[in-house]
N, C-alpha and C positions, 0 to 999 in steps of 0.2 A: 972457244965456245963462250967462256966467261965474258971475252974481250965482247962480244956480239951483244951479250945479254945487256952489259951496263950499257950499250952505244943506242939500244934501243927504249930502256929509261931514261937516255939526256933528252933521245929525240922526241919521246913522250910529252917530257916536261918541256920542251923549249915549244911544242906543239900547243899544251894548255897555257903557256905566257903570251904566246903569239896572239893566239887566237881569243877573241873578248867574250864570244858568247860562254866559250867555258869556263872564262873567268868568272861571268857575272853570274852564270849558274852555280858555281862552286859559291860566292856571297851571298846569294839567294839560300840556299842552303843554311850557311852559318847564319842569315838572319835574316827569316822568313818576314818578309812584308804581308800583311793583308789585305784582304780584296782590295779594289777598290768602292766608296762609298758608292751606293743606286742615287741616282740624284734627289726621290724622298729624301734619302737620309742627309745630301747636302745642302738641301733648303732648309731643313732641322736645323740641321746644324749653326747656317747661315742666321736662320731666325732666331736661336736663342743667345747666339752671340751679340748680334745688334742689338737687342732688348735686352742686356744685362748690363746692372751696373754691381762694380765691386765698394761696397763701404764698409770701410776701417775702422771698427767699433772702438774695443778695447780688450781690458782683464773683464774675465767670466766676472767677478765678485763688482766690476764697475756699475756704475750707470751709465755711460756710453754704451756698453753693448745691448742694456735693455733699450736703448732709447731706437740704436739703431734695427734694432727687432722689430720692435714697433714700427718703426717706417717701413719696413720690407712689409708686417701685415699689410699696411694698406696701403701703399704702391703697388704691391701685387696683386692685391682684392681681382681685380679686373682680367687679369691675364695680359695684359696690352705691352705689360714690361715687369722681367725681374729683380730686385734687389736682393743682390746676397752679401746679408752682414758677415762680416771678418773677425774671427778671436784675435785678437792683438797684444803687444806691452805695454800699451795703453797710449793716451793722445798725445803725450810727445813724439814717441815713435812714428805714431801715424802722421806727423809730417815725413817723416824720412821715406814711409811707405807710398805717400802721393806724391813723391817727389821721381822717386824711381822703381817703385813698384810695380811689375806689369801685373795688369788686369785690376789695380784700385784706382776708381775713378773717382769715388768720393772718401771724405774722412772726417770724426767727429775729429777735432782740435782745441787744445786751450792754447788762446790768445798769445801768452807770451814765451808757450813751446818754438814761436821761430825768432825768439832773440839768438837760441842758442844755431841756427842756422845764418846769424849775418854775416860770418867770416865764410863760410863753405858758400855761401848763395847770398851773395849782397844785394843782387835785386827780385828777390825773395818774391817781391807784394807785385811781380810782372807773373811769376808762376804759378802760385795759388790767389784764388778769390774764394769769399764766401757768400754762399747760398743765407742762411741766417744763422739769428746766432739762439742757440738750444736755452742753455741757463745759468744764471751765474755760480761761482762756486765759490762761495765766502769764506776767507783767511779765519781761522779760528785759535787763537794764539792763547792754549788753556795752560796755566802757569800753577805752582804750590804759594802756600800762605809767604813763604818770606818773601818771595819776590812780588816787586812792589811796583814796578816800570821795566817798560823795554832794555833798559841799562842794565837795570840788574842782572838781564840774561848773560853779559857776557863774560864769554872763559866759560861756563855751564854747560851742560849736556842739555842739550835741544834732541826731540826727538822727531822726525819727519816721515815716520811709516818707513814701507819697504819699497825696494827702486822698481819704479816702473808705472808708481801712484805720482797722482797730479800733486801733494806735498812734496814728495822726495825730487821732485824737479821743482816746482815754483816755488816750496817753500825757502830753499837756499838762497836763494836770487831774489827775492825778496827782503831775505836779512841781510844779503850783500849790499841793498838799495838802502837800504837804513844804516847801512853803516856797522852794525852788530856783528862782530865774530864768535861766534856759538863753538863747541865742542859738540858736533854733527854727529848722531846716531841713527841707523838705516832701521831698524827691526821694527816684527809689529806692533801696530798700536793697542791692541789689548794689553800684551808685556809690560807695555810703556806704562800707561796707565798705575796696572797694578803696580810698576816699579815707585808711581809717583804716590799712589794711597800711602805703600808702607815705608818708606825712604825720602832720601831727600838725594839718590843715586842721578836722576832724570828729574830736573827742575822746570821741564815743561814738555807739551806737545802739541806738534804743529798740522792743523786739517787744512787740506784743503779741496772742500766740498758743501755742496750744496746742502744750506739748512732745513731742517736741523737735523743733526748728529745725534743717533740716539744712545750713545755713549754719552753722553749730556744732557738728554730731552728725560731720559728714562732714568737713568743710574744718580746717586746717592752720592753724595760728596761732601764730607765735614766741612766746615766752617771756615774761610780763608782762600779756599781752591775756587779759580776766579780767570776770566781772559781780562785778555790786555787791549786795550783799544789801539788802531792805527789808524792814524790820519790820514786821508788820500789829500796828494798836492803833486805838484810838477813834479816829481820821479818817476809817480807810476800812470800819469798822463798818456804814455805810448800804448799799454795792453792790457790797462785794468780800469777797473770805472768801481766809482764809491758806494760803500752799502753799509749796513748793520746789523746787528744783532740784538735781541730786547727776548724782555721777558713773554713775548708770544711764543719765542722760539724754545727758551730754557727758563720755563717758571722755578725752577731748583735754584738754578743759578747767578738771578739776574734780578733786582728789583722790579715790579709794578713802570715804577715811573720813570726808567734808568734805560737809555738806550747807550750800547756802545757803538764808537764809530768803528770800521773799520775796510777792508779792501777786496772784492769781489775778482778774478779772473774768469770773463767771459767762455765759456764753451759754443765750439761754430761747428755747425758743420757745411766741410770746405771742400771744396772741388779744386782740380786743377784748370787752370787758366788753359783752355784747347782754344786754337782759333775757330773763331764763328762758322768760317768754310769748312770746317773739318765735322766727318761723322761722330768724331768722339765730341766734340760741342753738341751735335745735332743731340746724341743720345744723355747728356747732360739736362740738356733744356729740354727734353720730354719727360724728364725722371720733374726737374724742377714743376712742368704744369700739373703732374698727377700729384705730387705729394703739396703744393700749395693750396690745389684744388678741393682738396679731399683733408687738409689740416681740422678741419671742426670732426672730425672722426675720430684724432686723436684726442681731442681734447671730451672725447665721452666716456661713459663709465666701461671697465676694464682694460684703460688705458692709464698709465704712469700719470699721477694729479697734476704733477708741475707741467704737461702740455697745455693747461686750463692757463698757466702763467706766460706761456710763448706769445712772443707779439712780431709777426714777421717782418713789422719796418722797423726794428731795434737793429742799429745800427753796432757793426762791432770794431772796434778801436784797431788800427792798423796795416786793415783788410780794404780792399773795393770789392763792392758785390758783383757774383757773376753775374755777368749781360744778362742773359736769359731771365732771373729772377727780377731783377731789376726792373724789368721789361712788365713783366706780370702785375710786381706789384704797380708802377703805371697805370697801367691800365684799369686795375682793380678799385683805383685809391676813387676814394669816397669825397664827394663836396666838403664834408668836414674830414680833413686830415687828418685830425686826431683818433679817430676811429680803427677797431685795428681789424683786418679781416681776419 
């Protein structure tokens, strides 16, 4: 009797191997699939896919991510197409994010975040292009009373914010181009600061962001605490463009009649290179006519002041601009060139 009973649990189970429907109902079971979509729900679905683009802001505390906010307002004003801004590590990252990121089509970028990509992607400037470039983000090299030049820094604690900030990437690499070896510190810049008022622990700290810094514009600093000027010449010819600093920026700090030189890294924001036949180009170069179209929106009151300073044919150093943009401004460009739309 035993012998009977197991012979008809083999024959059982060799029955549910055999046969596939009760295979595939036993999986069904362990992992129930749902409906299928009604086709409403897959034109939805269809249409908000094609009409979305993903852009790569940054850190919540950045100016990428407001910047990129601001463009999803008014991209999206219309309903015609979505942008949805991305929290990020901020724009170095965001190349690595547009590089192999699914679903980020676009991404705020600083200029010389794809040095650090020549080895991984040598031909880099075939993969991304940029749309234009946002706004520069001026080197701010704030130093204590003894030091007196660039030299002096070295062997010293240089301070570069926390990683993930446009300093703690461009600022190193930029002291690498000068030649200066610093004694490198990551933490934040308030600490820093306050390390530099009472000590002489942190003998400088390194911005790099768009002026002006109100940890200089606003705050109080004895007599002696002072930046350092940096020359722009053939080194940083590949991803930075020249700019200054003067007492408009930091009447505290700076003399009346005293401009300092010193080195801007451009902010783009940058698309990946799709070919022109391709839907993802297609929905690229529809994000690019609504947001060119509609740029004098940003540039009104309660929007970010520095879109008032955007000039869409500002070319950005080491980039080609995407087709599509290109194309527009073309088209757009006025009997006198100089004029900016």
């Amino acid at each position: 009797m035993i012998f009977f009973a197991r012979a008809a649990v083999v024959l059982l189970a060799l029955f549910v191997l055999v046969d596939p429907t009760i295979a595939q109902s036993r999986r069904a079971l362990r992992n129930p699939r749902p409906p299928p979509a009604a086709p409403e729900e897959s034109q939805i679905r269809y249409r908000l896919n094609a009409g979305t683009i993903g852009l790569a802001g940054g850190l919540l505390e950045g100016a990428p991510i407001r910047f990129a906010t601001e463009i999803a307002r008014v991209v999206n004003e219309g309903g015609d197409m979505q942008v949805l801004p991305i929290v990020t590590r901020g724009p170095t990252e965001n190349v690595n994010d547009l590089l192999y990121l699914k679903g980020v089509d676009t991404a705020i970028i600083n200029s010389d975040a794809l040095e650090e990509y020549k080895s991984q992607v040598p031909q880099i400037q075939q993969r991304i292009a940029y749309i234009f470039s946002l706004f520069p983000s001026e080197l701010h090299i704030f130093v204590r009373p003894e030091i007196k030049a660039l030299a002096d820094l070295a062997g010293k604690k240089v301070n570069f914010n926390t990683q993930g900030t446009a300093a703690a990437y461009s600022g190193p690499l930029i002291f690498s181009r000068l030649g200066i070896e610093v004694d490198k510190t990551f933490i934040p810049h308030p600490v820093a600061l306050e390390k530099m008022r009472h000590g002489d622990e942190i003998a400088a700290v390194v911005f790099v962001t768009s002026k002006p810094v109100d940890a200089f514009a606003k705050g109080k600093w004895e007599e002696g605490f002072k930046f350092l000027p940096v020359e722009f010449g053939p080194k940083f010819e590949d991803y930075y463009i020249s700019s200054y600093i003067d007492a408009a920026d930091y009447p505290n700090l700076i003399a009346k009649d005293q401009r300092i030189a010193t080195i801007a890294v451009p902010t783009i924001l940058a698309s990946y290179k799709w070919r022109p036949d391709s839907p993802r180009y297609r929905r690229v170069a529809r994000f690019v006519e609504l947001l060119f179209g509609r740029i004098d929106k940003l540039r009104s009151p309660g929007f970010d002041p520095k879109w008032k300073d955007v000039n869409l044919r500002t070319q950005a150093p080491g980039l080609e601009r995407v087709q599509a943009a290109q194309e527009w401004l073309d088209r757009s460009a006025p009997k006198n060139q100089s004029a900016r739309p």
